[in-house]
N, C-alpha and C positions, 0 to 999 in steps of 0.2 A: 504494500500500500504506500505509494506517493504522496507527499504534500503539495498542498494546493500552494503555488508560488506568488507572492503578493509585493510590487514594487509602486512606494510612493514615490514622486518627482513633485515639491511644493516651494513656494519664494516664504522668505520670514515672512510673519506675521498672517498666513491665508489658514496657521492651525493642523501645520500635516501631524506634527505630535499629539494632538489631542485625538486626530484622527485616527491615529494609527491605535492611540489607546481604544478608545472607542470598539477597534474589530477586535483587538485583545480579551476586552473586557466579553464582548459579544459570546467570544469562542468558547470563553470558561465556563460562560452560562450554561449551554449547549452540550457544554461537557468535553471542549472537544483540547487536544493538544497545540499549543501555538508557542513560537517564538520569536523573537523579534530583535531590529538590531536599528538601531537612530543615528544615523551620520548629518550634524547640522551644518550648515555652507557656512563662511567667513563672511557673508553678508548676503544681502537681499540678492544683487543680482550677480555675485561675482563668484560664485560658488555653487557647488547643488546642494540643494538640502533633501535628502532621501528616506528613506521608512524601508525595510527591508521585513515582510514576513513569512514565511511558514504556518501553512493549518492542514491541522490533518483530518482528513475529509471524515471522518469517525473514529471512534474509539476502537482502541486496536488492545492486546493481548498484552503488550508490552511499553514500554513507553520508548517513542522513536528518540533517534540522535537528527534533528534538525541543523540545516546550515545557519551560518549568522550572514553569510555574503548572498548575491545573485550571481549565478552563471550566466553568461551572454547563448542564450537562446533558449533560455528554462526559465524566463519569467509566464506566470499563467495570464497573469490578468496587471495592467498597468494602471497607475493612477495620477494623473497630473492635473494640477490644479490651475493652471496656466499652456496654454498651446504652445510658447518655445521647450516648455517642460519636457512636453509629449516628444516634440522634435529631437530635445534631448537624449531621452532613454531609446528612440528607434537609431541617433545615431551610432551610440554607444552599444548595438545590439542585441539590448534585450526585448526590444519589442520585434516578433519575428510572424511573418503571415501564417506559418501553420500552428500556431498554438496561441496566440497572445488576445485578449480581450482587453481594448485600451480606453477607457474612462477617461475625457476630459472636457474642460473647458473650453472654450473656442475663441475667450477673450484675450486681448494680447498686454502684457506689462513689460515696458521696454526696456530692453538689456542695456548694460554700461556699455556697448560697445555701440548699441544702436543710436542712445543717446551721445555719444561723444563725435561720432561721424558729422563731417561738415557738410554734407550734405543730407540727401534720405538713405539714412545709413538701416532703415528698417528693413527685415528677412520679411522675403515674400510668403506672405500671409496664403495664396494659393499653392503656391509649393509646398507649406507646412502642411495645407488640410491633403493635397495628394500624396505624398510621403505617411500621413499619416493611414488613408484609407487603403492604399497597397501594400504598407508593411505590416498589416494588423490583421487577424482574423477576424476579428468583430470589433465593431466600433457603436462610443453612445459619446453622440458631440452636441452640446449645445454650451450656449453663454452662462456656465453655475452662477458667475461676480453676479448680473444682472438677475438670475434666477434669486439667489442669496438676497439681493438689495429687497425685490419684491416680496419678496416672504417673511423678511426681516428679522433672518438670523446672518447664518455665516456660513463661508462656499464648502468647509470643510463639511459642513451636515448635510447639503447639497449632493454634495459628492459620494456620501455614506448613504445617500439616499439612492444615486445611480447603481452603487458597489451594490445595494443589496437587491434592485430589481436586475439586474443581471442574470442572476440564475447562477454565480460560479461559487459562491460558497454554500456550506450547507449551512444554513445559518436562519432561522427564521426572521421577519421584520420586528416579530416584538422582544427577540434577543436584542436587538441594532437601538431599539426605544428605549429598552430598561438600563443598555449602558449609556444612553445620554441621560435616565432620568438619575445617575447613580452617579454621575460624572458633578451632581449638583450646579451645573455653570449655566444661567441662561435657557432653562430647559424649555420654555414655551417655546421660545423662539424657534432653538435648536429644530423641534420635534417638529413646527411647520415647517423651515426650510428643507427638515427633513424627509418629512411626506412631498412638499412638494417636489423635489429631486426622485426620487422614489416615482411619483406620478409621471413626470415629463421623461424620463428615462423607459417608463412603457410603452408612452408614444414612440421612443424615438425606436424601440425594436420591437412594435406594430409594425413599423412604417420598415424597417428594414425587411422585415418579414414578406410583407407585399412587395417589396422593392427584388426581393428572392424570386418572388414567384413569378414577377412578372419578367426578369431575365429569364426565367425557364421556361415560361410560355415562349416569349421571343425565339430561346434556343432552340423550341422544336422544329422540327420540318427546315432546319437549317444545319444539320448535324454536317453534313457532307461539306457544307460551305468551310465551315469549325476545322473539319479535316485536312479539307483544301490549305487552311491559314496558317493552320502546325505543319504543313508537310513543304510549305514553302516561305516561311517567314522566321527572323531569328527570334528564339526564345525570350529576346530581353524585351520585344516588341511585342508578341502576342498578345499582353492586355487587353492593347488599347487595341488592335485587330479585332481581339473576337468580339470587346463592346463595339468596335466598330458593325460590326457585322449584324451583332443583336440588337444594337440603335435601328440599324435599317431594315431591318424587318420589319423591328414596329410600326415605325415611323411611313413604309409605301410595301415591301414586300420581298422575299426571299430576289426574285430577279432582280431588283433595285441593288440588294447588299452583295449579289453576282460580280454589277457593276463595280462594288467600293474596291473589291480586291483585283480586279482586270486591270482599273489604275492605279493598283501599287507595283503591277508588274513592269518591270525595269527600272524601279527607284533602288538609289542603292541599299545597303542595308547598315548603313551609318548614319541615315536620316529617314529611314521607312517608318519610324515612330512618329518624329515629328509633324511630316506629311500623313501617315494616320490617321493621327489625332484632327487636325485640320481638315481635310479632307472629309471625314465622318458630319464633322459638324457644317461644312459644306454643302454638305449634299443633306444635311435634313434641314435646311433653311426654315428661318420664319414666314408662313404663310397664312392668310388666314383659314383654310383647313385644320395648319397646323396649331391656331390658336385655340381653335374649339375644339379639338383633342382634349389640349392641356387644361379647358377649363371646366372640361366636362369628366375627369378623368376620376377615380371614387380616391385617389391618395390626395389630389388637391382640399376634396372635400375635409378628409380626416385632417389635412395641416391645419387647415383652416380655422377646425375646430379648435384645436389645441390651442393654435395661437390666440384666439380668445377666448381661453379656456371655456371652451360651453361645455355642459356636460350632458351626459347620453341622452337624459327626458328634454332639454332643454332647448326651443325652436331656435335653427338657424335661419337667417335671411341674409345673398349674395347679390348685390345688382351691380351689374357687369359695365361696364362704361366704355361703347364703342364710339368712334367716329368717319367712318368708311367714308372716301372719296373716288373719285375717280381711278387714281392709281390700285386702292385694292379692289374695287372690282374687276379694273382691267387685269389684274395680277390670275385670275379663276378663268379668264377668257379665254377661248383659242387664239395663236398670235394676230389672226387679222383683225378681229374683231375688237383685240386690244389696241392697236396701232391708231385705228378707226378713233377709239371714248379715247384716247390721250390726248387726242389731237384736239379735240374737242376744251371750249373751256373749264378748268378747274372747277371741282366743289366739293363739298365734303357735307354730311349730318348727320346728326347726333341720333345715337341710340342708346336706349337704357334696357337691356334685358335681367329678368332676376333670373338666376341659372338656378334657382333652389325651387323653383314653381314647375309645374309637369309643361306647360304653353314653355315656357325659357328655355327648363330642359333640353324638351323635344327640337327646338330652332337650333340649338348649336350641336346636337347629335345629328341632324338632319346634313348640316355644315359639314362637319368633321366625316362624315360618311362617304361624304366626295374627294378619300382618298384614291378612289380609282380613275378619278378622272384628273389628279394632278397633272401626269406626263402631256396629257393636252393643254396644258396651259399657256402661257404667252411668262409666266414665272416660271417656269418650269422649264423652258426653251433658253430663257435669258440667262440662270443659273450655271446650266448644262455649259454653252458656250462660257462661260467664263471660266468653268472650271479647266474646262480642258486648256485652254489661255494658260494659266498657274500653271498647272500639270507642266504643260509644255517649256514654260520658262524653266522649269524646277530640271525639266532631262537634261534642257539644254545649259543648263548653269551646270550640272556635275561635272560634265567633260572639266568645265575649266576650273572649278573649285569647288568645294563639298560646302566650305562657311556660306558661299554665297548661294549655294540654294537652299541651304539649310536658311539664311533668312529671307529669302524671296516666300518660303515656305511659311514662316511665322510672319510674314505679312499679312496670312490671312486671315489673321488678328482684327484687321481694320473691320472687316466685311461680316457684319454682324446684325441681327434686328431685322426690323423693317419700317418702311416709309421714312420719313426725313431721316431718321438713323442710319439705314441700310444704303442711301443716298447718297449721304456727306461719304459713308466709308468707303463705298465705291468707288468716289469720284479720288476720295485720296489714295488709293492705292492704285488707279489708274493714272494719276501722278507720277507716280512715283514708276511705277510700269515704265510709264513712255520717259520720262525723263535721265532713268539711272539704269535701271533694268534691259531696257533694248540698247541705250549706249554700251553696257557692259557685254552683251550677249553677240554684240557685233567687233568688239575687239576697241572701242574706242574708249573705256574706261579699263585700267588693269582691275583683275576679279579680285585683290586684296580687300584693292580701295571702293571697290563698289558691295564690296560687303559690306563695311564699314558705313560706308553712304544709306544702303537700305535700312541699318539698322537704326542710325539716326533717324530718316525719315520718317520711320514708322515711331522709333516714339515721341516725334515733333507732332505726328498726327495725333497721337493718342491723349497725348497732354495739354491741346489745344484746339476744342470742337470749333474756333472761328478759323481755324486754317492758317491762323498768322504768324505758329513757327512754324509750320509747314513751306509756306512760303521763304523766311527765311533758311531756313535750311536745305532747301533746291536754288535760292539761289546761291548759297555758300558753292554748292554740290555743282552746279553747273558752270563757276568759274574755274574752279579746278579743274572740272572736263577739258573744261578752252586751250587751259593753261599748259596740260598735257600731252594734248591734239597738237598744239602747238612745237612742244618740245619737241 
C-alpha cells in the first residue's frame, strides 16, 4: 500500500502552514497515517515556500516508514496557491501528466524579478495556464484570492475546499470542517470560504467531465484520422494535432479535419506545432453559425450558472444581444449573392433574443444547424483562400529559414473574431504580407532580418488596434528594405 503524495507551492502570508495543518489534522480524525515536512522560502517572492505530505490511503497492519522529501514524478496531487507556484513545481518536475492532480489558483502575485524588469518583465500568463493543462493529469483552476475575498475568509480554506472535492484523499468533508473548527482561528469565515471552494471546485470537474465527453464524442468516427496523425507527425506535436483534428469535427465534420492534416503535409517538423495550433483555429473561424453553436451549447448554460451562482431550483434568464448587418448576413450567403448585399449600402439592427425561452432557443439551434451549408458560403470561400495564402508563404519561407516561417506562422495571431475585429486583423496582417513577407520570399529582404521585421510587426499590431505603431514600424521596416536593395 502507497501513500497518497501531497505537494504544497504557497507565497508568505496566503497560510500554506495552517493549511497543511488542516489535512494533518483531517487524517488523524479518519484514522488515517500522515506525515509531513514545512520548508518556508526566505521571503515572499524570492524563495519557495512548500508543504511536503504523505497519507496513507487506510489503515494498514503496520505502521508505514513515510518520506519527509518529494520525488520528481511521484507527486499525486499539487497544490499552489498562486499560478507562478503551479509553474513552479511543473518546472521542477513534480507535477507530471500521468499521475498529478494540480489545485490552483489562476491569480497572478508578481515575482521580484517581474517586478524589477524595466520593462513588462511579467511570465506569460497563457503559457502558464498551457504548461499547466499539459503537464497535469487533472486540473481544478479558478481565481481562490477572488473566491477567498467573496466568501470572506482566506485562499488557504478555499483551496482545502478544492483538495477535498477532488476525490484524491480519503478523507470525508466533515473531517476537513472539524479540523478548521479545532484549528479555533476564524472558523465562520474559514468554513464559508471553505464550502465555497469545495462548491466551485464541483463545477469546475462537472465541467471537465463534459468537457471528456465531448472530446470522445468528437473522437468517434475519426479514429483513423487519430491514426493517420500518430503515424505521421512527431510525438512532441501530436496534442495539438489530435485536438486539432477533434476541434474539427465538431466544429463542420470528419472531411473538414481530413483537410487540417492534408495541410500539415510538407511542413517541416520543427514548426508542425506551431502551424497546428494556428491552422486548427483557422479553419474553425468565427461565424455566425459558429456563434449559435457556442451559445446554444448545454456547458455555456452550466458556466453561466455558476458564474452567478444560481442554484438548481432557481430560474435563469439569458438575453443575447445581437446586431447583424450587412457583412454577416452576406458572410451565410453563397459568394455571388454576397458580392451583390456588400455592394449594397451598409446597415446593421438590433436584436434581442432570450436563449433560455423554447421561441430563442429554437432560432439559434435552427442557426447553428446550418452547419452543412457552411462550405457554400461567401465566408467560407474567403477563409479557405487565405488560408492557403499563409500555408503557402509558411512552405515557401522554410526553404530559406525555419524562424521566418515559424513567425509568418504566429502571424496568425492577428486574424481572429469577426466583423470590425476580424477586419482590422486582416487588413494588418495583409500588411504586413505585402510589405515584409513577399519582399523576403522574393530575395529582397535577407530571411534573418525579415524574421525579425515580422515579428515586430505583429506585435506593433497587436498592441495598437489604431494601427499607428503598425504604421511606424513598416515604415522603420521598409527603409531598411531600401537601404539594403541598395547596398
Amino acid at each position: 500500500m502507497k501513500p497518497i503524495t501531497i505537494l504544497i507551492g504557497a507565497l508568505g502570508g496566503d497560510g500554506g502552514g495552517v493549511l497543511c495543518d488542516w489535512i494533518i489534522s483531517a487524517a488523524h480524525s479518519q484514522g488515517l497515517g500522515v506525515q509531513a515536512t514545512q520548508i518556508p522560502g526566505v521571503a515572499q517572492r524570492t524563495g519557495a515556500t512548500t508543504y511536503y505530505l504523505e497519507v496513507m490511503p487506510a489503515r494498514g497492519p503496520r505502521e508505514a516508514v513515510l518520506a519527509l522529501n518529494p520525488a520528481i514524478g511521484e507527486v499525486d496531487v499539487a497544490l499552489a496557491t498562486e499560478l507562478l507556484e503551479a509553474g513552479r513545481m511543473i518546472f521542477n518536475g513534480f507535477v507530471t501528466p500521468d499521475r498529478t492532480t494540480l489545485i490552483a489558483s489562476t491569480h497572478r502575485v508578481l515575482a521580484i524579478s517581474e517586478r524589477a524588469a524595466m520593462g513588462d518583465g511579467g511570465f506569460d500568463v497563457g503559457r502558464l495556464l498551457r504548461a499547466v493543462k499539459e503537464r497535469s493529469k487533472a486540473q481544478i483552476l479558478f481565481d481562490m484570492d477572488q473566491a477567498a475575498e467573496e466568501s470572506g475568509g482566506v485562499i488557504n480554506a478555499v483551496l482545502l475546499g478544492a483538495l477535498a472535492s477532488s476525490g484524491t484523499l480519503p478523507i470525508a468533508d466533515a473531517a476537513f470542517e472539524l479540523a478548521i473548527r479545532e484549528s479555533a482561528k476564524a472558523v465562520d469565515t474559514n468554513l464559508a470560504a471553505f464550502a465555497f471552494g469545495r462548491g466551485h471546485a464541483r463545477g469546475e470537474l462537472e465541467q471537465a467531465v463534459r468537457e471528456h465527453h465531448k472530446r470522445q464524442t468528437a473522437a468517434q468516427g475519426s479514429e483513423d484520422l487519430i491514426g493517420r496523425a500518430r503515424a505521421s507527425f512527431p510525438a512532441a506535436c501530436l496534442d495539438v494535432v489530435e485536438e486539432g483534428v477533434r476541434r474539427l469535427v465538431t466544429y463542420q465534420d470528419r472531411r473538414y479535419a481530413a483537410l487540417f492534416l492534408d495541410r500539415l503535409d510538407g511542413i517541416d517538423a520543427a514548426i508542425v506545432r506551431e502551424v497546428a495550433r494556428h491552422l486548427a483555429v483557422r479553419m474553425s473561424f468565427e461565424d455566425v453559425i459558429r456563434v449559435a453553436q457556442a451559445k446554444t451549447a448545454r456547458e455555456r448554460l452550466s458556466r453561466v450558472r455558476a458564474e452567478v451562482r444560481a442554484k438548481p431550483h432557481e430560474p435563469l434568464e439569458i438575453t443575447e444581444h445581437f446586431k447583424p448587418g450587412n457583412e454577416e448576413i452576406a458572410a451565410v450567403l453563397p459568394p455571388s449573392a454576397a458580392r451583390w448585399l456588400l455592394a449594397r449600402r451598409p446597415f446593421h439592427f438590433s436584436m434581442h433574443v432570450r436563449s433560455t425561452t423554447i421561441w430563442g432557443f429554437a432560432r439559434l439551434r435552427l442557426l447553428a444547424g446550418l452547419r452543412w451549408w457552411r462550405p457554400h458560403t461567401w465566408r467560407y470561400a474567403e477563409e479557405q483562400a487565405e488560408i492557403e495564402r499563409w500555408l503557402g508563404q509558411i512552405r515557401a519561407a522554410q526553404a530559406l529559414s525555419l524562424d521566418l516561417a515559424r513567425e509568418i506562422a504566429e502571424s496568425a495571431r492577428l486574424i481572429k473574431g469577426y466583423g470590425d475585429t476580424y477586419k482590422r486583423g486582416l487588413a494588418n496582417y495583409r500588411r504586413i504580407a505585402d510589405e515584409i513577407i513577399a519582399p523576403a520570399l522574393a530575395g529582397r529582404l535577407p530571411a534573418a532580418k525579415a524574421a525579425d521585421a515580422v515579428a515586430n510587426a505583429r506585435v506593433a499590431a497587436l498592441a495598437d488596434p489604431d494601427g499607428d505603431a503598425l504604421d511606424r514600424t513598416l515604415a522603420a521596416i521598409g527603409t531598411a528594405t531600401l537601404r539594403h536593395a541598395a547596398e
